[in-house]
Structure formats: structure tokens, C-alpha cells
C-alpha positions, 0 to 999 in steps of 0.5 A: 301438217307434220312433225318437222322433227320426227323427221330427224331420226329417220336416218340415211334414207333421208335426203342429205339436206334433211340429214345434215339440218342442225338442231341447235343455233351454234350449229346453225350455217350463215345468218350471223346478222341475226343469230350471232350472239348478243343479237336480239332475235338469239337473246329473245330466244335465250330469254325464251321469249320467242315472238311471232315473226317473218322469215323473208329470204332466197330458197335455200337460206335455212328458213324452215330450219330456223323456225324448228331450231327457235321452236326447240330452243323454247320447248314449243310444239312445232305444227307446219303449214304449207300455203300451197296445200292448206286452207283456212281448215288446216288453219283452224285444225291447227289453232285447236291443237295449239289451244289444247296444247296451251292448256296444257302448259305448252305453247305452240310455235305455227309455221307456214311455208311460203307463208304470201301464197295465202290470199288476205282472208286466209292471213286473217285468219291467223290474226286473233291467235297470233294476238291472243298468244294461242300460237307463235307464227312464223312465216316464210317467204321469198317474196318481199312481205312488204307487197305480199302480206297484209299490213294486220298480220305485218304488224303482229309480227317481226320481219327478219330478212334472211341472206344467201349463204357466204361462200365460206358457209357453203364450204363450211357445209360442204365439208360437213357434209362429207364428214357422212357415213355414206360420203366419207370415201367419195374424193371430191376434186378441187375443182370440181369443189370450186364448180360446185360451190359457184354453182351453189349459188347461195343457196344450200339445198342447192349444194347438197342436192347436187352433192348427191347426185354427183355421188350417185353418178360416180363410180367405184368403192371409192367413187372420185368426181372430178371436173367433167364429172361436176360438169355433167352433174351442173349441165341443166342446172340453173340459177336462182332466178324466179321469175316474178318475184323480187330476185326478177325485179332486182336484176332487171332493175340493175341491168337497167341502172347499169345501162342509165349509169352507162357501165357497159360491163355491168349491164353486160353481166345482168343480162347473162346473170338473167339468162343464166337464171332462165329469163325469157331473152324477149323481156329483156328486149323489150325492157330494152326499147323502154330504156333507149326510150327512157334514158337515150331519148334523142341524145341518140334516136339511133338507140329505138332504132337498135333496140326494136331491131334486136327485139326483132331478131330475138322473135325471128332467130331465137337463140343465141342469135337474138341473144347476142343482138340483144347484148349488141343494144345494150352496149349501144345503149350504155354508151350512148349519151344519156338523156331523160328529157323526152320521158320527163316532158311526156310526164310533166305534159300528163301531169300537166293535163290532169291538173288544168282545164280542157282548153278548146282547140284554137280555130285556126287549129281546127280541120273545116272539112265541111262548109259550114265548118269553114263558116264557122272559122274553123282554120281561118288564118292557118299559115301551112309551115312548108310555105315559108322558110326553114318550113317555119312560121314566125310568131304562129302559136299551137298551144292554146292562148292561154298556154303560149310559151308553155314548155315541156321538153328541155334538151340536154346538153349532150349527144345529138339534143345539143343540136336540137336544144339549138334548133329550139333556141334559134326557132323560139328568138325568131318567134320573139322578134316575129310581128307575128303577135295575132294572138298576144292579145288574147292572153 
């Protein structure tokens, strides 16, 4: 635990983020959604009527900032937690400051940092201080709270959702941040500017940190970064990604869209927007056979066939040579015609079988690999297909009797399905003028 605003006078020996951090919501960069004025979380502030409440967004988006800047604006005493360090003592260490504060007149304002790595009991613990008023809890989260908090403590407090900076944000702070003693002789070039607010991505610490070491490796009383410079400062850097959690998900799922919504481009720019971030190019591989599976299906067989190959290479080649036969399926995928009709009759099948009895297999469906077996029927009267033309029996029946005629999978109307879809029209027609009815009656 510590005093988050101590830390506010420790001058130039700080880092550049910690130095320029606002104290104040007029100073206070981007998130105008919520603290602009006439916003209700600034009104409730301005009331001093501060209530518990979640913090959920990208790193970098000025959430601990804004909890000491509401703390400081009600004159509240502010106690900071980190989940990964903490436990339910430091949980308990801290109610009893707070208790002994509110005995005092002063209130309390709890704030954890990546406030979903706590598991449930320690998020219970919370619950009756946050009910009772002992503290104000603010939360902080990348994670979306709805997966990752438990409902009592979602109920007791206010999510707020916070965005990654405008660029005109970052450029705003950029500028602020130059306007520092110790920067005020550094010449940033515009490109290299332009470089460094891209790469910022968002997110301000990102900008700032790399800022700073873009200072330190210039040279000379008036230190000058230009392009090259920037360059080397940005070469490992990587973007915001964080596997596992909601930005992973959220690119995923839009290559994915991309692909079924057959825009090659787009699909194109979230798989390099993944790999920039990190991911591993196999995930997107294999997400890539699930998607030729799922959303080309028989409209085009050759889409698997792709798909795996270039699963293949990645495994065998690495990068970027898997990378690129990666990039290769995709576009193959996004402008392959599209058809869901395998994957919805997979799961109208399954579906299917939960909910209905378990019908016995038909005996002419049975395998008699015994005499007794035979005796008993079991294959009696099956007609082997590759004996009769178009390897076709007319009229013969698969399915139980009682599920004759049953349908799962419908073709679609484009790519090679309309083919198939007439293959199926043609068998079904023979089936109906077929004599063959040696079932019909059971029916």
C-alpha cells in the first residue's frame, strides 16, 4: 500500500509519466465520454458525491490516474492495491485504515489495480465495506468485468469504460511533455513525431516511456531525434495485444468477420494488426481451418485443404514463410463463396440428438459378422450402393424408420453446394418415384 500522491513531489528522478500525471479533471487527457462537463460521473464528482465504481480499459488510459484525481477532488484519503501482490490481509490492513479514518471525518477511497486478478473470495471480501460506506472502491481492469468480476461486487459499483487516447490526445501530451525542464532542448522531428504518436498506439505511458528513451539516446546539448532515431527507439517494440484477454478476442473475432463477410483487405489488416501485437501466427492458423470449415464449407472444399496446408507450413517453416501462406488462405477464404450449411446441419443434428430418443439401428444396417448375428437378421435385405447405378439405391432408407425423410443439411446457392444441392434434388426425386417402399409401412 502507498500513498499515490506523495509520489507527486518527488520531482525529476521520476519517471516522465509519474511527472506529468494531472491533478486536476481540466488537466486530465481524453475520456471526455465521462468527465467532460455536465457528465455524470464530473457532477457526481462536483456534488462530492464520489461512489464506488469500475475503471475497465486498454493500459495506458489514465486509469489510476483518474481514481487519485476523483479521490483528491472529494478530499478523500487514497489507499492503493495491487491484486497481484495483495491478499485478503492487505485487504483487511486496509478496511481498518479506512474505519479509523472514518472515525475521523474522512472517507476512504480503496483503489485495486487489475482489480480481475483477485479470485471470488477475495472480491468478497470487499462486499460489506463497499455496502456499509467504510470505503469508496475503485477498480481497475483490462479485462471486460463482465467475465472477470463477480456479479455482488458488479452490483455495488458503477462500470465505466474507459477509451484509448485520440491521437489528438496523445499529441496534446506529447507536447506537454516537452514543455519539461529536462526536455525543453531535445528537437523532435516531425516525422519522427508522426512515428512516435502511431506507435503510441493509444496508449500514454506507451508514448512517454518511449519518449524518454528516445531522449536518452540522443546525443549532444541540444539532443535532435529525427526518423532513424525513432526508428531504433520503436524496433521491438510491440503493440497493445495482450493475449488472452478482450483485445485478443476482439481481433480475432474481426479477422474472422472479415473473412465470412468476404473483405479480403480487412482480414488482411487483423492478421498483420495480430502479429504486430505478438500472436502466435499458429493460432491464427488454426483459427483459419475452423473458418474454412465454418463459413466455406462445401461451397469450396478446396478452402480445408488450404487452410491445413498452410497450418502445415507455419509448423514446418516458421517465419515469414508461414506467415505469408497464412495470408495466402485467408484471401482464399475471403473470397471464397460462402456457405454455413455444413456447420448449421452439424449443429441441428446435435441438437437434434439431445433432445429425441435413441432409435436402434435399423437391422439392415447392422454389420453380421457372426452367424448367430446373421440369424438374428442383422443385414438382412441390405442393397450394397456400388451394385446399382450412380452407386444409388432407389427408395433404401438410412435413417431410422421413424426418421425417414429427416433433413439436416441444405446446400446453398453458391459455389460448388449449388451443384451438390442438385445432386441431392435429383437422388431425393428418384427416391420418391422408387417402388422401393420396403419401409414406408413402418412408419
Amino acid at each position: 500500500m502507498s500513498d499515490l500522491f506523495a509520489d507527486q513531489a518527488r520531482g525529476d528522478a521520476q519517471p516522465l509519466a509519474a511527472r506529468l500525471r494531472p491533478l486536476s479533471l481540466d488537466d486530465y487527457v481524453g475520456q471526455s465520454h465521462l468527465i467532460a462537463p455536465g457528465k455524470p460521473l464530473r457532477q457526481a464528482v462536483e456534488r462530492g458525491q464520489l461512489h464506488s465504481m469500475i475503471l475497465w480499459g486498454p493500459p495506458g488510459t489514465g486509469k489510476t490516474t483518474l481514481a487519485l484525481i476523483l479521490a483528491g477532488a472529494v478530499d478523500a484519503e487514497f489507499i492503493t492495491l495491487s491484486a497481484v501482490l495483495s491478499g485478503v490481509k492487505d485487504i483487511r490492513a486496509a478496511v481498518e485504515q479506512a474505519k479509523a479514518r472514518l472515525g475521523q471525518g474522512r472517507r476512504t477511497v480503496l483503489f485495486v489495480d487489475e482489480v480481475h486478478r483477485f479470485n471470488k473470495a477475495q472480491q468478497d471480501a470487499f462486499l460489506p465495506h463497499v455496502e456499509d460506506g467504510t470505503v469508496i472502491f475503485i477498480g481497475a481492469t483490462t479485462e471486460n468485468p463482465s467475465f472477470e468480476l463477480n456479479n455482488a461486487l458488479l452490483s455495488r459499483a458503477r462500470v465505466y469504460r474507459l477509451r484509448s487516447l485520440e491521437r489528438q490526445d496523445l499529441s496534446g501530451l506529447l507536447d506537454r511533455a516537452l514543455r519539461q525542464p529536462d526536455l525543453t532542448a531535445m528537437v523532435l522531428e516531425a516525422d519522427a513525431r508522426d512515428l512516435l504518436l502511431d506507435y503510441a498506439d493509444g496508449d500514454a505511458r506507451r508514448l512517454l516511456n518511449m519518449l524518454e528513451v528516445a531522449l536518452d539516446l540522443a546525443d549532444g546539448d541540444q539532443p535532435r531525434v529525427d526518423r532513424p532515431l525513432m526508428q531504433e527507439v520503436l524496433r521491438d517494440a510491440v503493440r497493445r495485444f495482450d493475449k488472452g484477454g478482450d483485445l485478443f478476442y476482439d481481433q480475432i473475432s474481426a479477422l474472422h468477420k472479415s473473412v465470412r463477410g468476404s473483405d479480403p483487405d480487412a482480414a488482411l489488416y487483423w492478421f498483420a494488426r495480430m502479429l504486430d501485437g505478438g500472436c502466435d501466427p499458429l493460432y491464427v492458423a488454426r483459427r483459419v481451418v475452423r473458418m474454412a470449415s465454418e463459413d466455406i464449407g462445401n461451397a469450396d472444399p478446396r478452402a480445408l485443404t488450404l487452410a491445413l496446408n498452410a497450418w502445415e507450413v507455419q509448423e514446418r517453416l516458421g517465419s515469414p514463410e508461414g506467415e505469408l501462406t497464412i495470408a495466402q488462405a485467408i484471401v482464399f477464404l475471403a473470397v471464397a463463396p460462402k456457405s454455413n450449411a455444413v456447420y448449421d446441419a452439424y449443429n441441428t443434428a446435435r441438437r437434434f440428438v439431445a433432445e429425441h430418443p435413441s432409435n436402434e439401428v435399423p437391422l439392415h444396417l447392422r454389420n453380421a459378422p457372426t452367424k448367430l448375428m446373421k440369424a438374428e437378421g442383422y443385414g438382412a435385405e441390405y442393397h450394397y450402393a456400388h451394385d446399382y447405378p450412380d452407386a444409388f439405391v432407389d427408395g433404401e432408407n438410412y435413417f431410422p424408420p421413424t426418421l425417414r425423410d429427416t433433413r439436416f443439411y441444405q446446400p446453398v446457392e453458391r459455389g460448388l453446394e449449388i451443384r451438390i444441392a442438385e445432386k441431392l434434388r435429383q437422388l431425393r426425386r428418384r427416391n420418391r418415384d422408387s417402388q422401393w417402399q420396403r419401409y414406408g409401412d413402418e412408419q
